[in-house]
N, C-alpha and C positions, 0 to 999 in steps of 0.2 A: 401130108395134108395139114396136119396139126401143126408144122412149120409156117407155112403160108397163110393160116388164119392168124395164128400169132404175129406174125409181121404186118399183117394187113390193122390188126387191132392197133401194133404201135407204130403205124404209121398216122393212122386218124388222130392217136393219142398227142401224139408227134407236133399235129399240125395245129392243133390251139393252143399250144407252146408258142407256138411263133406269131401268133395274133398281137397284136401293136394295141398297146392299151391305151386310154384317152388320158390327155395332159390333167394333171391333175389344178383343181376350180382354187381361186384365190381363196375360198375360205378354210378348204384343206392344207392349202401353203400358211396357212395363219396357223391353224391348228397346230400344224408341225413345228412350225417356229414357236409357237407355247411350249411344246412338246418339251423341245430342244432346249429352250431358255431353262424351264423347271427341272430337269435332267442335270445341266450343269452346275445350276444353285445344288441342288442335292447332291452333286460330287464337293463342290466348294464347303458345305456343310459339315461333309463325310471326313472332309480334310482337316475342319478346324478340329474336329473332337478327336479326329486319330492324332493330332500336334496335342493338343493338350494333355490323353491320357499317356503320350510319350513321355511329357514332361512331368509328369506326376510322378510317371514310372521311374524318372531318370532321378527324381531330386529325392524319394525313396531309398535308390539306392545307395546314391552317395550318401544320404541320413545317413541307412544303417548301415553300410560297407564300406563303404567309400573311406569312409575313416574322417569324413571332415573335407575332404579334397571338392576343387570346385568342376565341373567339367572342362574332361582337356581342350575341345570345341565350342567357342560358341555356334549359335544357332540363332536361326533369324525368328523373332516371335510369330505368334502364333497370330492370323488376321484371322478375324472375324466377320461372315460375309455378310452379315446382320439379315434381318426378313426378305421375304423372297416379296418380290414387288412385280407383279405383271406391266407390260408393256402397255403403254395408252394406246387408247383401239383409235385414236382421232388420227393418232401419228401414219404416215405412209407403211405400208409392207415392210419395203424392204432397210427403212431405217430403226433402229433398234433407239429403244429411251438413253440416255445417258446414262451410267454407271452411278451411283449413291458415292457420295465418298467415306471411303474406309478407316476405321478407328482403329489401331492397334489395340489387342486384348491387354489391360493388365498381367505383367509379371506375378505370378503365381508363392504367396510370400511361403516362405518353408515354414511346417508344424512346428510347432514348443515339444520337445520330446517327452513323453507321458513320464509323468513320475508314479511309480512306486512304492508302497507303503503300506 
């Protein structure tokens, strides 16, 4: 008995699982595409600062261990995705603004080694 009420409860459960839900309204596809755009500014950002404290890291070490030596790799600088700019609402949906053009970060000048005394 307790078998058959349970299958009956996950059967009903079952069936508004499989209800077809309504196409989602242009201002929610806007929304998402903000969503979206500001998400990936935030990874592009995440990136610049995790390139830079690498490079801080890096030229640290070769200061103090490295002995002088320059890195055996170079490496591509560090871009900077500058402020995060939302999309003109004038523009259509599905076309995205132009991209801002991108400045390469200055090169990072090495510390004066502290002296002593």
């Amino acid at each position: 008995m307790i078998k058959n009420i349970t299958l009956a409860v996950a059967l009903l459960l079952a069936s508004s699982a499989w209800a077809k839900l309504p196409a989602p309204s242009d201002e929610a596809k806007a929304k998402a595409a903000e969503a979206a755009a500001k998400t990936a500014h935030g990874n592009k950002v995440a990136d610049f600062q995790l390139c830079k404290s690498r490079e801080k890291v890096a030229a640290h070490y070769y200061k103090t261990n490295g002995k002088g030596k320059a890195a055996p790799t170079a490496t591509p600088a560090c871009v900077d995705p500058g402020a995060y700019k939302p999309a003109d609402p004038a523009a259509p949906a599905g076309v995205a603004a132009a991209p801002a053009a991108v400045k390469p970060a200055a090169p990072v000048p090495a510390a004066a080694p502290a002296k002593k005394g």
